[in-house]
C-alpha positions in Angstrom: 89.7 98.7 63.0 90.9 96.0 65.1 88.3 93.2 65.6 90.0 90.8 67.7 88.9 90.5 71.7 90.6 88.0 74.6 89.5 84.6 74.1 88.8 82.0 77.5 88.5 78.6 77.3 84.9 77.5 79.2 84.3 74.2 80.8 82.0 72.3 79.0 80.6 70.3 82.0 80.7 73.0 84.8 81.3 76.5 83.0 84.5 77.7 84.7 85.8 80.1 82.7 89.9 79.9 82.2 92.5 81.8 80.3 95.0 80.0 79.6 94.0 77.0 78.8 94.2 73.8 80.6 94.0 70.1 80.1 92.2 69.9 82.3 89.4 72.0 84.4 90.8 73.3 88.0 86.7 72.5 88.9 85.7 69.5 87.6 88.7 67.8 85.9 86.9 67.7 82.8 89.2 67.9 79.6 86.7 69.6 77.0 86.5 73.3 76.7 84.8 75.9 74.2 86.5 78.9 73.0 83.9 82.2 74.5 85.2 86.1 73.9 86.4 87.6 77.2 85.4 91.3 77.5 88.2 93.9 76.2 88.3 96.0 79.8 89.2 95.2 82.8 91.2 96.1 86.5 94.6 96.0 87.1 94.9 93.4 90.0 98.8 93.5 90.4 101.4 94.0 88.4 105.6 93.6 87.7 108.2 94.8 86.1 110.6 92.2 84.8 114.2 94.2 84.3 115.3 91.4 82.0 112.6 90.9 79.1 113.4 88.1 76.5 115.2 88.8 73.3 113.0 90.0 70.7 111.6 92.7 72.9 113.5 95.8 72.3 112.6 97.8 75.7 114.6 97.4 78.6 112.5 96.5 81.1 108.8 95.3 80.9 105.6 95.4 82.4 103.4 92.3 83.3 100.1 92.5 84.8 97.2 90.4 85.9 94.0 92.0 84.9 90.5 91.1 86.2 88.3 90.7 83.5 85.1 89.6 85.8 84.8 85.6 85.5 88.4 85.2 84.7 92.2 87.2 85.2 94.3 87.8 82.1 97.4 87.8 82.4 99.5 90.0 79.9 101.8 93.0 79.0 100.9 96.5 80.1 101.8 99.6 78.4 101.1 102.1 81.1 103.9 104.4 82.3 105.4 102.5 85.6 104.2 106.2 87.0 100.8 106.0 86.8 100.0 102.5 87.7 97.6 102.3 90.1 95.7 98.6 91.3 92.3 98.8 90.1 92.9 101.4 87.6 90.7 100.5 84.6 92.8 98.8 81.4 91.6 97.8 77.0 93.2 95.0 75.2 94.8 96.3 72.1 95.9 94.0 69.2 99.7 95.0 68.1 103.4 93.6 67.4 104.7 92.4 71.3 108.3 90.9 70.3 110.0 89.9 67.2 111.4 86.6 67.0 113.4 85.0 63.9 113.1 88.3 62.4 109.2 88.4 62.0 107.3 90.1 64.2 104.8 88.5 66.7 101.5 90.1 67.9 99.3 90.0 71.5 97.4 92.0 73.7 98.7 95.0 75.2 97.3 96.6 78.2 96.3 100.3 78.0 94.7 103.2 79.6 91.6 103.4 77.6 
């Protein structure tokens, strides 16, 4: 079973919650931050499909999404059919292989239909 769940960076002065991380707070300006679990679902907010993905991705085009996750957005991959996208269709962060790069593969959340 896969065990692993979005991780946010909180402010340690005023609690703003931010994925990615920055040196900084967008808030306060403070520079120290805790690691807290972000939930697994969420809502599609928007989305894109980028026609020319990186190398190490073997699919010819690529969705992107930002997904709302309540006190933060995520952004990362979808794998939704372009189809059936809808904005605020509900999405679960699954743990696989994203891209391969130097010949070893490298893993990330994927979007899904749960």
């Amino acid at each position: 079973m896969n065990d692993k769940v979005p991780i946010g960076y909180k402010c340690l002065t005023c609690g703003k919650i931010h994925y990615p991380k920055h040196g900084r707070c967008l808030q306060c300006k403070n520079r120290k931050f805790e690691e807290v679990k972000l939930p697994s679902e969420g809502s599609l907010v928007t989305y894109t499909i980028l026609k020319a993905p990186p190398s190490g991705i073997d699919k010819h085009s690529l969705l992107l999404g930002i997904i709302d996750l309540g006190k933060v957005r995520y952004t990362g991959q979808l794998e939704v059919e372009s189809n059936d996208i809808q904005l605020g269709m509900k999405l679960k962060a699954v743990w696989k292989k994203v891209r391969v790069i130097d010949k070893k593969p490298v893993s990330g959340f994927v979007w899904i239909q749960p």
